[in-house]
Residue, then its C-alpha position, 0 to 999 in steps of 0.5 A: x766400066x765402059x768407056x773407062x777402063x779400056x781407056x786405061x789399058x797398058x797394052x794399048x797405050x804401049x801400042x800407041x807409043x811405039x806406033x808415035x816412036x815408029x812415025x815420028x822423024x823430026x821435032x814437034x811440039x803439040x800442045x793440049x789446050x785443057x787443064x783436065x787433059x794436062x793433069x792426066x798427061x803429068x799423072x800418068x807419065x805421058x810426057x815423059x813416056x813419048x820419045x824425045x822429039x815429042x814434047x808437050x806444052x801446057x795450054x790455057x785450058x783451066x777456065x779457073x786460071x785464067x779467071x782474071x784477077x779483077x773478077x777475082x777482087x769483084x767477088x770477093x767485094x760481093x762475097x763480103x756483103x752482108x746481104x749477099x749469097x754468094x756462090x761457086x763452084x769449088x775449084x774458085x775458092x782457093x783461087x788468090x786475090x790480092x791479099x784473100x780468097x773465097x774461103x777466107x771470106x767465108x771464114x770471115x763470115x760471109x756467106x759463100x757456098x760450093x755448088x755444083x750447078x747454077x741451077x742450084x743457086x736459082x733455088x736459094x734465090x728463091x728459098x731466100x727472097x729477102x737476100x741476093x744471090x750471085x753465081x760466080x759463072x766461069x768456064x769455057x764453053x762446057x759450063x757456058x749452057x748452064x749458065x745461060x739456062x740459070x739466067x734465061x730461068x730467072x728471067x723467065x721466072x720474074x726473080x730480081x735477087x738473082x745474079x751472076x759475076x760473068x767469066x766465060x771465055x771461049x777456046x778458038x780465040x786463045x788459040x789465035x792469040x797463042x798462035x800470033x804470039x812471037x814467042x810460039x812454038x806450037x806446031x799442033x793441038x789436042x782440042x778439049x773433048x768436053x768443049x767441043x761435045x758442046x760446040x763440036x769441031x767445025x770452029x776449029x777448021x778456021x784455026x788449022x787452015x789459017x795458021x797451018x796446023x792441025x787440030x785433033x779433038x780427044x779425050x782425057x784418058x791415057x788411051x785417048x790421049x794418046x791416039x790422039x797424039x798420034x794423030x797429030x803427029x801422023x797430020x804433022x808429019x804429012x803436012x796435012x793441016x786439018x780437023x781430025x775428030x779422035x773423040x767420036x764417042x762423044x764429040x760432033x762436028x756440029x756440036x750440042x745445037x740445043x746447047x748452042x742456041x741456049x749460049x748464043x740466046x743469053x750470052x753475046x760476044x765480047x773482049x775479055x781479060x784473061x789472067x797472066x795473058x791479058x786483054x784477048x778480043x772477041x774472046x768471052x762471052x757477057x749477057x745480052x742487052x735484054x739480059x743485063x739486069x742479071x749482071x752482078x757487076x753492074x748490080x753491085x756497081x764493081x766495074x770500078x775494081x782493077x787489080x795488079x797481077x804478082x810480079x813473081x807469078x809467071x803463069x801467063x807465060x806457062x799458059x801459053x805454053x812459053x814456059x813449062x810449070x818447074x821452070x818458073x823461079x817461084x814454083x815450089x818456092x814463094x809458090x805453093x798450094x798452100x801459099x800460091x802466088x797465082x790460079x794455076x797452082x790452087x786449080x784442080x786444072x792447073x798446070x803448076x798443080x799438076x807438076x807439084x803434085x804429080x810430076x817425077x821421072x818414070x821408068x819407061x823401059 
């Protein structure tokens, strides 16, 4: 398959590994900001196939772990509602709450359903005039577009029993936050593909001038992701603190105009709590004044709810690349996908379920 397979080429990906051994002279540590990025790099054995003086950190990148905990208690307050549709997409289900998550609502016998698009939650609203209808809308910027049409639709439509539990977070701010952490030790970033297919590059310009480093937007693919560790490392190791676009069959400087201009037509910039990590201003995004009635929050009156994250659950730390997944006391321990004490053990991008499920040693001979 085009745009697949050749980006899943042993020879090639061995090429780009001696080329990285070749280059490197000293110690960097780069981190890949996605969740997506990270599940490839610990399923097919990219970390531990690098030379020693590369080492990967896991970024804040899964827009599901770092949905913070009251906006998890929020919607399973509005889930257990009896008059309330509630819907999500898939990954949120499992995510843990205080003492339950989604699906044990459902099995409670609230009404919670997995979709793909919040287009699709518009429809039940109108199949269902007599119930409402909530979209638990999550993610970074790639899912901020639909989520916005979902809303402009409803209001251009006149539908009231429409509404959505807003989390939308946004990449650069993180990175800022990562960056004038005390703790960093991030040196270069593999930006997400699929963000900046949306909001394109240019964003990131800032961050790499500022702090000095260099940002490398790429795919998920082992090839892909390899060049562009390389990139990376061939910017790092000329001292160049630059953009460098190693995703173009996809991504832009500019970005989807269309896409941004629906964002920036319902969504406005806001503070917002970010799992593990805590408050980041300017970091998320909220519905415009014009917009509020579709908030759920206000709706159903929830703004009230706070909630405490676990003491033993240290993914605030390996969301900002502090602490690799295994080296968390609780890791397959008190914490598993069955019993997960936190988002990044349960979320299809999470980087203690990648470890869990993937991570062992690999032959690189």
């Amino acid at each position: 398959m085009k745009f697949i397979d050749e980006y899943r080429d042993p020879q090639l990906a061995r090429k780009f590994l001696d080329e990285i051994r070749r280059t490197t002279t000293r110690h960097w540590t780069i981190m890949e900001i996605c969740g997506g990025q990270t599940h490839s790099i610990i399923r097919n054995g990219i970390d531990q196939l690098l030379p020693e003086s590369i080492e990967l950190v896991h970024g804040p990148g899964c827009p599901v772990c770092v949905t913070p905990l009251e906006s998890i208690e929020r919607a399973l307050a509005i889930a257990s509602r009896k008059e309330v549709i509630f819907t999500s997409f898939g990954d949120m289900l499992r995510v843990p709450g205080n003492s339950k998550d989604l699906f044990m609502v459902r099995s409670e016998g609230g009404d919670v359903r997995i979709l793909f698009s919040p287009l699709d939650a518009l429809q039940i609203a109108r199949d269902n005039p007599t119930k409402e209808v909530v979209f638990f809308a999550v993610g970074f910027e790639t899912t901020a577009p639909a989520n916005a049409m979902a809303v402009w639709q409803a209001a251009r439509e006149g539908i009231k029993n429409f509404s959505v539990l807003v989390s939308q977070v946004m990449v650069p701010p993180a990175m800022r936050a990562i960056l004038l952490s005390p703790g960093n030790r991030v040196q270069g970033f593999l930006a997400a593909g699929h963000v900046c297919a949306v909001m394109g590059y240019e964003e990131y310009e800032p961050v790499a001038h500022e702090f000095n480093v260099p940002v490398v937007p790429t795919g998920f693919e082992p090839v892909d992701l390899l060049a562009g560790i390389l990139r990376t490392v061939e910017l790092l190791e000329e001292g160049r603190a630059e953009v460098v676009n190693c995703y173009g069959r996809v991504v832009s400087r500019e970005g989807n105009l269309a896409a941004k201009q629906t964002i920036s037509k319902v969504f406005e910039v806001t503070d917002r709590q970010w799992r593990g990590i805590g408050l980041i201003p300017l970091s998320g995004l909220g519905l415009r004044a014009e917009y509020a009635h579709f908030d759920a929050e206000k709706k159903f009156d929830l703004t009230h709810i706070r909630a405490a994250e676990s003491l033993l659950c240290m993914s605030g730390s390996v969301l900002q690349g502090i602490l690799k997944p295994d080296a968390c006391p609780a890791f397959s321990r008190e914490c598993t996908p069955e019993h997960p004490l936190g988002a990044t053990m349960v979320s299809s991008e999470g980087a203690c379920a990648a470890y869990y499920n993937y991570h062992r040693n690999f032959d690189v001979s």
